[in-house]
C-alpha positions in Angstrom: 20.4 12.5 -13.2 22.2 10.4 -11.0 20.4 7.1 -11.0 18.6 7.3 -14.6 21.3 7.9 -17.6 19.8 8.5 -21.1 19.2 6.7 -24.3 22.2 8.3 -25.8 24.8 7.5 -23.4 23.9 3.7 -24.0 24.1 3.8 -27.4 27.7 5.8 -27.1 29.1 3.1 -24.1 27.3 0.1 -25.2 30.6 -1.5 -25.8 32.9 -0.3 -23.0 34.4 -3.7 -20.9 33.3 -3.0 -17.4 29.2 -2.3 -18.9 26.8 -5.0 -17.9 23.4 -4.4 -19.2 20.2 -6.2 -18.1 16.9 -6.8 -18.9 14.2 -6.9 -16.3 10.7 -6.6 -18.6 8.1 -8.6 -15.9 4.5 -8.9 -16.1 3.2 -9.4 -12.4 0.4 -11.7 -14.0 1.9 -13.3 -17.0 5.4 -15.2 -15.6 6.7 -16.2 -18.9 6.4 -12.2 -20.6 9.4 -11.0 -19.5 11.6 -13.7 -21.2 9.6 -14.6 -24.0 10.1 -11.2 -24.8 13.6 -10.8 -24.1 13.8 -14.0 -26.9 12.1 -11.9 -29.5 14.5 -9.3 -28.7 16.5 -7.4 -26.7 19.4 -4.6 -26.3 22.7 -5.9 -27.5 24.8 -7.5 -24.4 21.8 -7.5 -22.4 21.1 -10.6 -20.1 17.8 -11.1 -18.6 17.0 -11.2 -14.7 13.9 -12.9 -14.0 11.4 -11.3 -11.0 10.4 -14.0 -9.7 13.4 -16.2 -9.8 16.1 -14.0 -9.1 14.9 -10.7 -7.3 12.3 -12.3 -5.4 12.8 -14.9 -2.3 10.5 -17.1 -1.0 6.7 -16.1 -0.2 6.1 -16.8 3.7 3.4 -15.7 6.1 4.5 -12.3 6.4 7.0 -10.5 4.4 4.4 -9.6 1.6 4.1 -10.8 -2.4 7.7 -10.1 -2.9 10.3 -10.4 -0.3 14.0 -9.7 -0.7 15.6 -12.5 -2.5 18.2 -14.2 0.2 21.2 -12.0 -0.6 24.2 -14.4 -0.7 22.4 -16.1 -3.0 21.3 -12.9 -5.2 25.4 -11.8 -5.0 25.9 -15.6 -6.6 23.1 -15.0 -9.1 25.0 -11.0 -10.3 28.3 -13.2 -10.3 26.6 -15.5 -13.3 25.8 -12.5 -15.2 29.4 -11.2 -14.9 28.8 -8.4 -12.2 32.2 -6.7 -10.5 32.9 -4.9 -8.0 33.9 -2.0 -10.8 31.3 -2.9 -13.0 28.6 -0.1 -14.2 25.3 -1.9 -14.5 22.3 -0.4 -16.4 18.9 -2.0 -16.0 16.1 -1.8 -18.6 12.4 -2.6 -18.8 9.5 -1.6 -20.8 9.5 2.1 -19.8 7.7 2.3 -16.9 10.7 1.9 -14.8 9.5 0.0 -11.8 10.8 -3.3 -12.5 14.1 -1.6 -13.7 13.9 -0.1 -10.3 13.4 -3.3 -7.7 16.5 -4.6 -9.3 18.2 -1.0 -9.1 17.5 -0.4 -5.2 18.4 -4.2 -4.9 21.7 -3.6 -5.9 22.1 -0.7 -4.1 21.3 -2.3 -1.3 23.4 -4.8 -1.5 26.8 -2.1 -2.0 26.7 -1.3 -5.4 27.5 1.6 -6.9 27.5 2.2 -10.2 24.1 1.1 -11.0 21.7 3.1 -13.2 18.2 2.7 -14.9 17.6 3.2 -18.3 15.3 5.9 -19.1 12.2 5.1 -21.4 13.6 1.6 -21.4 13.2 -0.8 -24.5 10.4 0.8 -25.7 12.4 4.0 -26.6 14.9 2.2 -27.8 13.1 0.7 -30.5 11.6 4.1 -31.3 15.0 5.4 -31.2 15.3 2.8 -34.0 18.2 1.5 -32.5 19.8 -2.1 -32.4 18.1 -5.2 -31.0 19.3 -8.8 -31.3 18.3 -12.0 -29.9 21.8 -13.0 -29.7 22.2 -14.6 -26.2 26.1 -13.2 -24.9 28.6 -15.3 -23.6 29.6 -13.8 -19.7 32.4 -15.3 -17.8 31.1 -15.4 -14.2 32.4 -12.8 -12.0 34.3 -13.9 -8.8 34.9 -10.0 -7.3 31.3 -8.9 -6.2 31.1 -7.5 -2.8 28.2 -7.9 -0.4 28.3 -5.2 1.5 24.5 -4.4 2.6 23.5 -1.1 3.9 20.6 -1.9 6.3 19.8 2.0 6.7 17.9 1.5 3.7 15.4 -0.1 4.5 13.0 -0.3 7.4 10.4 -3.4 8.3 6.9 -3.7 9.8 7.6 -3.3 13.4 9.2 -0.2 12.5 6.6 1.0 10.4 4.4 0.3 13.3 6.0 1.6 15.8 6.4 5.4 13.8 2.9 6.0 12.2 2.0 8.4 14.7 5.2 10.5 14.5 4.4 14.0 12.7 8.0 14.1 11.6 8.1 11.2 9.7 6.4 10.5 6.8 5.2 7.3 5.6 4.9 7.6 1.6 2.5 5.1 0.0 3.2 4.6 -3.9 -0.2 2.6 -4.9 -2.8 4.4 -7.3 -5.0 6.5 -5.5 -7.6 4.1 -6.2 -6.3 1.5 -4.4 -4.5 3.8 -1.8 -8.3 5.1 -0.9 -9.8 1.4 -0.6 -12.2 1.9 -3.7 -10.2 -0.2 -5.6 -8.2 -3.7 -4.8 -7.7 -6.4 -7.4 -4.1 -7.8 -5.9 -4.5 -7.9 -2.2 -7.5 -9.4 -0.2 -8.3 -6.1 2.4 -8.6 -2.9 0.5 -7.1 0.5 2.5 -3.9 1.5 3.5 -1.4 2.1 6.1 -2.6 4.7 9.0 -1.1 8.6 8.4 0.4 7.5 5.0 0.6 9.5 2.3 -0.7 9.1 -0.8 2.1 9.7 -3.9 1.4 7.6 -7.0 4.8 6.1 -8.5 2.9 6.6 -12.2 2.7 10.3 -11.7 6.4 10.2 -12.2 6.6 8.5 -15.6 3.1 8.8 -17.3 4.1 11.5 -19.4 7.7 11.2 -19.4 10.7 11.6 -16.8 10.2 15.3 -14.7 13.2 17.6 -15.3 14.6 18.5 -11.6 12.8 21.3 -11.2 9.0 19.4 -11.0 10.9 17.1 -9.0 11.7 19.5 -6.2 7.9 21.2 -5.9 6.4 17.3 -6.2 8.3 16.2 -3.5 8.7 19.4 -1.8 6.3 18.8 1.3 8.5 16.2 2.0 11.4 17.9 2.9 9.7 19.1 6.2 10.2 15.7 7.3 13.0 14.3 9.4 12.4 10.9 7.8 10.7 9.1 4.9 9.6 6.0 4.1 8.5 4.6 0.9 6.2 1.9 0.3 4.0 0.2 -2.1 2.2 -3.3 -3.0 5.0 -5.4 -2.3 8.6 -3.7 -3.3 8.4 -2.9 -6.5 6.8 0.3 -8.1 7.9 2.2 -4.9 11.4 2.1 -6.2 10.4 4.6 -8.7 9.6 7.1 -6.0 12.8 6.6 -3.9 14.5 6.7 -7.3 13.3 10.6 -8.0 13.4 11.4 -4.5 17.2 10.5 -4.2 17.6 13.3 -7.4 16.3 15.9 -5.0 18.1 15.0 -2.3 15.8 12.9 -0.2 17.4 9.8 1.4 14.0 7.4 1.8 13.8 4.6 3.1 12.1 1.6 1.9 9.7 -0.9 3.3 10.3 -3.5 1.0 7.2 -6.0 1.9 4.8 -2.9 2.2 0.9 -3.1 2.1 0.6 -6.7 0.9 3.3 -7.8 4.3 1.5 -4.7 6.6 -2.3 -7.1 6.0 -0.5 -10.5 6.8 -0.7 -8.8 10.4 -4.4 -9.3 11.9 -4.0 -7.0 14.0 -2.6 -3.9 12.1 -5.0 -1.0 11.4 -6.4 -0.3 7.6 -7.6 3.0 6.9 -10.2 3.5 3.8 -10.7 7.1 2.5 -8.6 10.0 1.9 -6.9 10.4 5.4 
């Protein structure tokens, strides 16, 4: 796969010079998890990248629960952890892969390249009975990173607006179909979801382990009807699992980064409940 590279190929390259390895574990209710439990342990090399601090920018009226960071000050924050222009980055979290994943689609967006997501994360890792230390590495600051952001990517609310009655574009929401339906809403305070979105669940990706190709293409294959997709979810995180697998089958999504929690900030917006 091009985006996800195995437990094996980690273990093989975990030395090579231009590897950077990161560690984005995050609870979205517990602040401290993430690094407390990069402190018990992590992969050797690894640094930690902290949600809140580092791939999230500041909460405004709109924008939703987790805007883009401000991205001159995100390329400073990859320069501390040692982060080229050359450099191959591999991003790791529990397993689940959406936390992996906002920092994975930030860095692409911001022009990098060589960035790829761990598959099964820590948690295979340690099953894998492979190394963890809570040695803390010593990284010279980088000063040859790049910004070079590639705005196609992603699209905003007025956009989002502005295409949801357009049959040839389709406007993916990656909530649990609990929440997507309205039955269900324990983060954000109106239950629903966008109008004409579809419903594709992030976890039906990863609950039983990464699809081979094949799944891939017949999941996502009403999708290719479309001349355009959009990805959402709560707020810019799980969705990046779903433009992650989409990308494998040749999709080219695009993301609206603030997604349901920024589309209610707007009064005025319409919320559909139900299954339609």
């Amino acid at each position: 796969m091009k985006n996800i590279i195995s437990q094996e190929w980690l273990k093989n390259n975990i030395s090579k010079e231009d590897l950077i390895i990161l560690d984005t574990r995050a609870e979205l209710n517990d602040p401290s998890y993430g690094f407390n439990e990069y402190n018990k342990g992590h992969i050797k090399g690894a640094q930690f990248v902290s949600m809140e601090e580092v791939m999230t920018g500041e909460l405004r009226e709109h924008g939703g629960r987790h805007p883009l960071p401000n991205m001159d000050e995100f390329i400073e924050n990859m320069k501390s952890l040692g982060i080229e222009d050359n450099s191959t980055v591999v991003i790791y979290d529990d397993g689940e892969l959406a936390m992996a994943g906002r920092l994975w689609w930030i860095l692409k967006y911001s022009g990098k390249n060589k960035v790829y997501v761990l598959e099964g994360g820590i948690k295979s890792w340690v099953e894998n009975d492979l190394e963890l230390t809570t040695e803390i590495p010593k990284v010279k600051k980088s000063n040859s990173l790049t910004l070079n952001l590639a705005p196609s990517m992603e699209v905003d609310m007025d956009y989002v607006k502005k295409v949801i009655t357009d049959k040839d574009i389709a406007i993916i929401d990656s909530r649990a179909y609990e929440r997507y339906i309205g039955k269900i809403e324990t983060i954000d305070k109106v239950a629903g979801h966008i109008p004409s979105a579809l419903n594709y669940p992030w976890t039906n990706l990863v609950e039983d382990g990464i699809k081979p190709k094949e799944e891939l293409e017949e999941y996502f294959k009403p999708l290719k009807d479309y001349k355009e997709v959009i990805v959402h979810c709560g707020s810019g995180i799980t969705g990046t699992v779903n433009l992650m697998f989409m990308e494998e089958i040749g999709l080219k999504p695009k993301f609206y980064v603030g997604g349901y929690s920024d589309w209610i900030s707007y009064e005025d917006n319409e919320i559909v409940e139900g299954d339609k």
